[in-house]
C-alpha positions as CSV (number, residue, x, y, z in Angstrom):
1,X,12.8,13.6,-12.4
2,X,15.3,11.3,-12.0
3,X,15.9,9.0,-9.2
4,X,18.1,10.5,-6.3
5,X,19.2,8.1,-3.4
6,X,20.7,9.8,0.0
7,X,23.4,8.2,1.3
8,X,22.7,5.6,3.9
9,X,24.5,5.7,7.2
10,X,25.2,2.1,7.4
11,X,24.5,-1.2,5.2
12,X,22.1,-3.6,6.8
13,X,23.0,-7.1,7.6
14,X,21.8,-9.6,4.9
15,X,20.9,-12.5,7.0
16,X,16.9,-13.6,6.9
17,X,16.2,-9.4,5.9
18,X,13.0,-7.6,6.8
19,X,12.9,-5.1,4.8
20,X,9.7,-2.8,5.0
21,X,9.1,0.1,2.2
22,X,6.9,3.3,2.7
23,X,5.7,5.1,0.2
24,X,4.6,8.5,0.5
25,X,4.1,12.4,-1.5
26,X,2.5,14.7,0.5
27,X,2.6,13.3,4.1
28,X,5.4,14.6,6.1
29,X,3.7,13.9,9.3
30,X,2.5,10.4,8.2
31,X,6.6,9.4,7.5
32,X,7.5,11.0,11.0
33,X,5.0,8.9,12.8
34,X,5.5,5.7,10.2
35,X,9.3,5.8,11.6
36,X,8.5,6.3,15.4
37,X,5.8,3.3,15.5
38,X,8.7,0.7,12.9
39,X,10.9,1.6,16.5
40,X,8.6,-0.2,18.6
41,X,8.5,-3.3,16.9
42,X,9.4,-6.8,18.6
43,X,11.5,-7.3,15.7
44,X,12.9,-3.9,13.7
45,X,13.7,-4.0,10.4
46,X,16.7,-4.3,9.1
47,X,16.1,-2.0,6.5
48,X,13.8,1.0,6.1
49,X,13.1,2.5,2.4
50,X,11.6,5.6,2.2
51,X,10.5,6.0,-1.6
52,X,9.4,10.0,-2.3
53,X,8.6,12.4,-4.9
54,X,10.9,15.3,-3.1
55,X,12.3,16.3,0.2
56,X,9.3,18.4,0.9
57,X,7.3,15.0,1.5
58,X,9.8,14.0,4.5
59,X,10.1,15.8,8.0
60,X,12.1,18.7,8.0
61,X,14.6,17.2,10.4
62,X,14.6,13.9,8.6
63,X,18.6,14.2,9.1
64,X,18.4,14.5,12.7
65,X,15.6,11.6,12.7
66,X,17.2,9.3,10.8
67,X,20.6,9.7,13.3
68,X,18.6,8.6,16.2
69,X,16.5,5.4,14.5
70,X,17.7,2.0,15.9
71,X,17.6,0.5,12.1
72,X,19.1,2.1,8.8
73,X,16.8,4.5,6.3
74,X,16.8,4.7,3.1
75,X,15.2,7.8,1.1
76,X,14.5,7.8,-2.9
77,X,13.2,10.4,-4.7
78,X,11.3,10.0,-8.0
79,X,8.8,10.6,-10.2
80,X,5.2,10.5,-8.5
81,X,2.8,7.4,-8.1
82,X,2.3,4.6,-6.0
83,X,3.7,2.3,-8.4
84,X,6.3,3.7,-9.6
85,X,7.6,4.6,-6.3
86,X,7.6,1.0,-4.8
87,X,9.0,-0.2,-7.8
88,X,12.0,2.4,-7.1
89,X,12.3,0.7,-3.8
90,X,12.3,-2.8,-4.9
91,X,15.3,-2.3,-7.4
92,X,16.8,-0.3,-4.6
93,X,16.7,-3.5,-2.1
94,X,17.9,-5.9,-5.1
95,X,20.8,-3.6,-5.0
96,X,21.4,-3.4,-1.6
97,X,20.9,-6.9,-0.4
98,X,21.9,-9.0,-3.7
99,X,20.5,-12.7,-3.5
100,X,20.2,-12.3,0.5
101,X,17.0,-10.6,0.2
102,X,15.6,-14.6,-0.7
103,X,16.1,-15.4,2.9
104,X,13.5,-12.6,4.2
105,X,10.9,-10.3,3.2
106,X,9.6,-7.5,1.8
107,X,6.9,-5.7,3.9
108,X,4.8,-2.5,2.3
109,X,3.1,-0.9,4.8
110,X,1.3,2.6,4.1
111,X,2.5,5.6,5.9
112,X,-0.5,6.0,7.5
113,X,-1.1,2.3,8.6
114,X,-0.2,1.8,12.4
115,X,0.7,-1.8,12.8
116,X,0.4,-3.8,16.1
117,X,4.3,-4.3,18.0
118,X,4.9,-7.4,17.3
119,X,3.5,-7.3,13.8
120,X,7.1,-8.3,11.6
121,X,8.2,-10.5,14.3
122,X,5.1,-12.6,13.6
123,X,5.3,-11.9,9.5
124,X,8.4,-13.7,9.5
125,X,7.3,-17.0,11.7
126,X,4.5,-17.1,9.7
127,X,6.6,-17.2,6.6
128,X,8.8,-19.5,8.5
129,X,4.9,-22.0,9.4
130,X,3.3,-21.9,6.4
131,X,5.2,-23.7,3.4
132,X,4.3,-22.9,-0.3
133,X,3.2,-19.5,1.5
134,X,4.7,-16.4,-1.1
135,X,2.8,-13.2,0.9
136,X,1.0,-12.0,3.9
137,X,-1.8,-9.1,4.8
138,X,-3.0,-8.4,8.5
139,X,-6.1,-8.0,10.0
140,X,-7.7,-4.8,10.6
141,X,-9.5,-3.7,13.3
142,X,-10.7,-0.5,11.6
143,X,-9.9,0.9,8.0
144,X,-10.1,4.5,7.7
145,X,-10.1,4.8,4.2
146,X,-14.2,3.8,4.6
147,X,-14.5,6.9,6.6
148,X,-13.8,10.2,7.8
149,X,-10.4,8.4,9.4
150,X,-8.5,7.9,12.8
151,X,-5.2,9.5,14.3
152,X,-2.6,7.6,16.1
153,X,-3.9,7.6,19.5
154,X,-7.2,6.1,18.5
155,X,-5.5,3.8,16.3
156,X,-2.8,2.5,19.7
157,X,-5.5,2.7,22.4
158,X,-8.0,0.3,19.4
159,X,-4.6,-1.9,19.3
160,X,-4.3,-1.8,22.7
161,X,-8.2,-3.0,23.8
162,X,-7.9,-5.5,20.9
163,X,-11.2,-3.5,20.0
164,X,-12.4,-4.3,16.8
165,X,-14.2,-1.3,14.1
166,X,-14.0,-3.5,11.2
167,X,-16.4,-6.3,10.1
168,X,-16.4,-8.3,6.6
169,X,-13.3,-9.8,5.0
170,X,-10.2,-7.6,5.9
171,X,-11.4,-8.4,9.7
172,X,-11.3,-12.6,8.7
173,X,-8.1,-15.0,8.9
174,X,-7.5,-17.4,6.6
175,X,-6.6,-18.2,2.7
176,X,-7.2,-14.8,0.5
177,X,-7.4,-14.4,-3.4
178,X,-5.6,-11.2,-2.4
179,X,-3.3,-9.2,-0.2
180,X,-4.3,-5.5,1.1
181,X,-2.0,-3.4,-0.2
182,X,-1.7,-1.1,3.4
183,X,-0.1,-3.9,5.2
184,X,1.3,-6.5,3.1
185,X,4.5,-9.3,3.4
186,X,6.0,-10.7,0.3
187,X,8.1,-13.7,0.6
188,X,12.1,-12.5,-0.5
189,X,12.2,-15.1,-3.0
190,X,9.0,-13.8,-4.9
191,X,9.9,-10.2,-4.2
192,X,12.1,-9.9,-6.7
193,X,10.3,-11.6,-9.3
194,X,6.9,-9.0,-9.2
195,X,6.3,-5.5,-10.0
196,X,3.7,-3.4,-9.5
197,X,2.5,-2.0,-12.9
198,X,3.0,1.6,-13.9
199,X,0.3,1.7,-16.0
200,X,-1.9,2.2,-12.8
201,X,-1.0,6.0,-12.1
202,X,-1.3,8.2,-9.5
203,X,-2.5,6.6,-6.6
204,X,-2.4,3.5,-8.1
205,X,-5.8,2.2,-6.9
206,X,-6.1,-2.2,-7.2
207,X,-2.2,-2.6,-7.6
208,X,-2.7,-5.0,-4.6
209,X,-5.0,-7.0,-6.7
210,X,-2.5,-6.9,-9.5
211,X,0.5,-7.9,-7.7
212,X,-1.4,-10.8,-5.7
213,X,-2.4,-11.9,-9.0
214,X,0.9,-12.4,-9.9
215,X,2.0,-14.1,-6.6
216,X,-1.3,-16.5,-6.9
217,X,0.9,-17.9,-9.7
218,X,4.0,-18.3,-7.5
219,X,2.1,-19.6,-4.4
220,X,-0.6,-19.3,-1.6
221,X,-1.7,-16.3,-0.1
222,X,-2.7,-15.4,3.8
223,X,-4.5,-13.1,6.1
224,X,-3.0,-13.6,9.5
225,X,-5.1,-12.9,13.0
226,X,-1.2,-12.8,14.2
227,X,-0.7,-9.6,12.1
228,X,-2.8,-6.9,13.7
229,X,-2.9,-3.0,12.8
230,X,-5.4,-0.2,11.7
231,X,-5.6,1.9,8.5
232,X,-6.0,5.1,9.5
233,X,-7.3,6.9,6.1
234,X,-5.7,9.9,5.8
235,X,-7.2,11.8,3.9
236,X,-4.6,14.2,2.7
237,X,-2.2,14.0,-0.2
238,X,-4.7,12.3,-2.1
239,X,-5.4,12.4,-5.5
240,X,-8.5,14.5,-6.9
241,X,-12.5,12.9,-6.7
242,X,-12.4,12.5,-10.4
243,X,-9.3,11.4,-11.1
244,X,-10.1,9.0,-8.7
245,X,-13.4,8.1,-10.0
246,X,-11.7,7.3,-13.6
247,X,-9.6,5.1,-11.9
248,X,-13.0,3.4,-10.5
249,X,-13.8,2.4,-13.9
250,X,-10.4,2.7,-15.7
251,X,-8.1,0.2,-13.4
252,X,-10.8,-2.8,-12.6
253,X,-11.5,-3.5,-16.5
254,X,-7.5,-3.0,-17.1
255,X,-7.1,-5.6,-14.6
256,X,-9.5,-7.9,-15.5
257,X,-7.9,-7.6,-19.4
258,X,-4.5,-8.3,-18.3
259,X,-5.5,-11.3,-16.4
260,X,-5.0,-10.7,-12.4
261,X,-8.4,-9.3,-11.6
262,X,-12.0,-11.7,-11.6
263,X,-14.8,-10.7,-14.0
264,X,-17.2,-10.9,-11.6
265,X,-15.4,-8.9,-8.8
266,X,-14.8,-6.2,-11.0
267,X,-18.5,-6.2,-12.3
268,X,-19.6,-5.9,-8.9
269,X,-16.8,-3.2,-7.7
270,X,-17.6,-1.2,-10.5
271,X,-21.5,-1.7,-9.9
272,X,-21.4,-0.9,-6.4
273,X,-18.8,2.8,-6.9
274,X,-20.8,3.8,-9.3
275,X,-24.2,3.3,-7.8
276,X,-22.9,4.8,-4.5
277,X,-21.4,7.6,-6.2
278,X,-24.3,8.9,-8.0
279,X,-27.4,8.2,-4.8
280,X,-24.4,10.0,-2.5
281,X,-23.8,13.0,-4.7
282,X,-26.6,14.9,-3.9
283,X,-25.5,14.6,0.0
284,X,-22.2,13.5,0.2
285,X,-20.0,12.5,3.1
286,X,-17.5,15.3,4.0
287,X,-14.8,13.7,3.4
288,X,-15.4,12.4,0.1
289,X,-16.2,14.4,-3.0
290,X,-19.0,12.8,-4.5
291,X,-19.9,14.7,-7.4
292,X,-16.5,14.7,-8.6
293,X,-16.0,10.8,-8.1
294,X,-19.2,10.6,-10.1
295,X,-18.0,13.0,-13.1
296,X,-14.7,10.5,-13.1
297,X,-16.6,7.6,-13.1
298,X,-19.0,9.5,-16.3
299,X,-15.5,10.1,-18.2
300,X,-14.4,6.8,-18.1
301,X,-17.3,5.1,-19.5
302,X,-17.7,7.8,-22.2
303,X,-14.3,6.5,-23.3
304,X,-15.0,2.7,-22.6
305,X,-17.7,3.3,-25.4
306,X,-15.4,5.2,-27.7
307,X,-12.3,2.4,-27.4
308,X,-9.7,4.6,-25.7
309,X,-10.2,3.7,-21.8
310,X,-6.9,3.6,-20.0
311,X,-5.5,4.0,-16.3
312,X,-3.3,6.1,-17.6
313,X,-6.3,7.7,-18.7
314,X,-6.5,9.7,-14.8
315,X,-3.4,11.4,-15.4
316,X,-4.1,13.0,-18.4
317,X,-7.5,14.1,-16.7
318,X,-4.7,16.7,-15.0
């Protein structure tokens, strides 16, 4: 499919842009609430792009909605896969906002990831304190995605107590080797100089790791304490247990090829899926299919041994 752009009601201005991009197939609901919680922010972005697969993945009043937000939407329709779809929207931001886009950023948030109020408002003085710094990520104070998942009151009254579900790295300020690709800031000026690879499909698992590969070359990478929000981990509109499996296997070793992924971290990421994949099949969590991520992970390394494993490898799994 081709890529189909609705008309926007009114250009942004181009001075010091935020600019924040949701991708999204599948989640009507997720976009509605994505919107409503962008107009609380301290600071609202100047630009909103919505990058879809078809109009069935957007509100059904998204007309109506769009009329009454405080900050101009854009919607893009393409061809399916994390990716892909945020590369749409990066092309469509160079075309929108020219060189001015240098003077901001770029924010990719999931459309299920509820950030804290004042979470771009502190992005860009962070951006503004931290010289030689090219991209951002925020602390979470719980990630659903390791779970069965939250809603949005849970998330708001967890961002509201400050309470914190997380513990380990994502919950830690400081230098990173890598963004988190749920809530992430790039600096304008590098923004238009990455791209997240196609070659990752589908879901596009470790495209974080990819990109902030790429920026490691361009300059230093933060978590900020100032950037608070939680991952909710919806759990619909995902992509199949074995397809996501492959990707287990398929997408670390692709990375770790190209250059923008660590030996070691994929050793142990792949280590650690597998292991828990096939002592958790027998009694999985209900939320995750088990069996199936274990008969992905099985596929991919019957065709690491016979020279053909790809990403692109999950796709034609379908």
């Amino acid at each position: 499919m081709g890529v189909m752009t609705a008309p926007a009601r009114r250009q942004p201005q181009v001075s010091s842009l935020i600019i924040v991009v949701i991708a999204t197939a599948g989640r009507p609901r997720q976009v509605e609430d994505s919107l409503a919680l962008l107009r609380l922010q301290s600071r609202r972005p100047d630009l909103v792009v919505v990058s879809a697969t078809a109009s069935s993945d957007l509100p059904q009043h998204m007309d109506q909605l769009r009329a009454r937000l405080p900050f101009t939407t854009e919607l893009l329709f393409g061809s399916k896969g994390l990716t892909r779809q945020r590369n749409r929207a990066l092309e469509r931001v160079q075309a929108l906002a020219a060189n001015d886009v240098s003077r901001g950023g770029v924010v990719f948030f999931d459309d299920d990831f509820v950030p804290r109020e004042d979470w771009l408002e502190n992005a860009a003085a962070e951006f503004s304190a931290r010289p030689g710094c090219v991209g951002l990520t925020g602390v979470l104070l719980a990630d659903g995605a390791n779970g069965p998942g939250y809603d949005v009151a849970q998330a708001s009254q967890m961002i509201r107590s400050g309470e914190a579900v997380l513990r380990g790295p994502r919950a830690r300020a400081g230098a990173v080797r890598a963004l988190y690709g749920c809530n992430m800031a790039l600096c304008g000026e590098v923004a238009v100089r990455v791209r997240f690879d196609e070659q990752l499909p589908l879901y596009g698992w470790l495209e974080d790791e990819d990109v902030s590969g790429q920026l490691r070359k361009l300059g230093r990478l933060f978590r900020s304490d100032r950037l608070v929000g939680v991952h909710l981990g919806a759990k619909s509109g995902r992509v199949s247990g074995r397809d996501y499996g492959y990707s287990q296997i398929a997408n670390p070793l692709y990375l770790v090829r190209k250059g923008t992924y660590p030996v070691s971290s994929a050793a142990m990421l792949m280590a650690r899926n597998l292991a828990s994949n096939l002592v958790k099949a027998p009694f999985p969590e209900p939320y995750v299919d088990r069996a199936a991520r274990l008969r992905g992970n099985l596929l991919a390394i019957t065709d690491l041994a016979r020279g053909r494993l790809h990403p692109c490898g999950a796709a034609e799994l379908r």
